[in-house]
N, C-alpha and C positions, 0 to 999 in steps of 0.2 A: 024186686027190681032195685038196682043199685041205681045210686044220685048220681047226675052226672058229673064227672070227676071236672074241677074247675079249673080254668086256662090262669094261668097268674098273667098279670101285666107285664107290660116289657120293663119296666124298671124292676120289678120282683125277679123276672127272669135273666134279668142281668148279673144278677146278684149271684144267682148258682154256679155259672162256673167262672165268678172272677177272678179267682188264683189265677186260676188255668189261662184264663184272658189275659191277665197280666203276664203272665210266659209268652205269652203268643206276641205280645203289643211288644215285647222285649225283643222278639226273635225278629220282628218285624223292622226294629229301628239298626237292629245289628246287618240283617238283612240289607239294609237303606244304604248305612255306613259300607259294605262291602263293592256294592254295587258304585258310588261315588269312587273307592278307593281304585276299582278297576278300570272306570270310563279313567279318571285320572292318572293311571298307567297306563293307558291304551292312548293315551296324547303326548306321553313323553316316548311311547314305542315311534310315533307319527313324526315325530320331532326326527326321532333316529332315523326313521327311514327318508324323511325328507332331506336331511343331509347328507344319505347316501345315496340317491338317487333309487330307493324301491319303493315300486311301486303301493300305492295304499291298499290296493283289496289286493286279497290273498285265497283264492276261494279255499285249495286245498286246507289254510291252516281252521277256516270256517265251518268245513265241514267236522275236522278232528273236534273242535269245541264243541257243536251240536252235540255230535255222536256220542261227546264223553260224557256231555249230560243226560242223553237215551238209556247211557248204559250204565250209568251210575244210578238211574232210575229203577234199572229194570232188578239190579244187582241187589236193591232193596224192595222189590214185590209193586212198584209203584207202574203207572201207567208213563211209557216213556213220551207221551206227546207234551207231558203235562211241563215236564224238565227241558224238552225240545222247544218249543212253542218258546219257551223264556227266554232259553238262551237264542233262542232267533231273534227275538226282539231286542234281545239288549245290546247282539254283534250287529244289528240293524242300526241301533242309532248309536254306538260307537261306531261304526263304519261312518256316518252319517259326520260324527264331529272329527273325525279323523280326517274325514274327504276336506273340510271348509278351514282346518287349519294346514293340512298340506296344502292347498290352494293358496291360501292366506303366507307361510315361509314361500313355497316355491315365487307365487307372485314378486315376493321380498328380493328374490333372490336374480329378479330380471331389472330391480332399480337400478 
């Protein structure tokens, strides 16, 4: 009978894939940075549209964004909820600070 093979601790376990973790922690922060870069474009698109009079939600351009994320999922063997799911959430609360600064010029726009 073989000894039972021993659990390392979480700090030993830490250890094994931290290259790999440090990529990740990297992907992670670039990740962060893109996501910032687009809410921040998605508020100077609100700017444009609130100075032309269009409307803030768009469903058709919302769905094209999911979808491209479904299929740029699937295009790579991944499960498309997982790309969909994200990018719902993140056209949610871009939608969300889009709605509260067009609120905010249009309001501006009745002084």
């Amino acid at each position: 009978m073989t000894a039972p093979r021993r659990v390392p601790d979480e700090a030993e376990a830490a250890k094994v894939p931290g290259p790999l973790r440090d990529r990740l922690d990297d992907l992670d922060r670039r990740l962060l940075d893109l996501v910032v870069g687009r809410m921040e474009l998605c508020l100077d698109i609100a700017r444009s549209k609130a100075g032309h009079g269009i409307p803030m939600m768009q469903p058709s351009r919302v769905g094209l964004v999911v979808g491209r994320a479904r299929a740029h999922a699937a295009a790579h063997g991944l499960p498309e909820h997982c790309p969909g799911e994200l990018f719902e959430l993140i056209v949610a609360g871009t939608c969300a600070q889009e709605g509260m600064l067009m609120a905010e010029l249009n309001g501006a726009d009745d002084r």
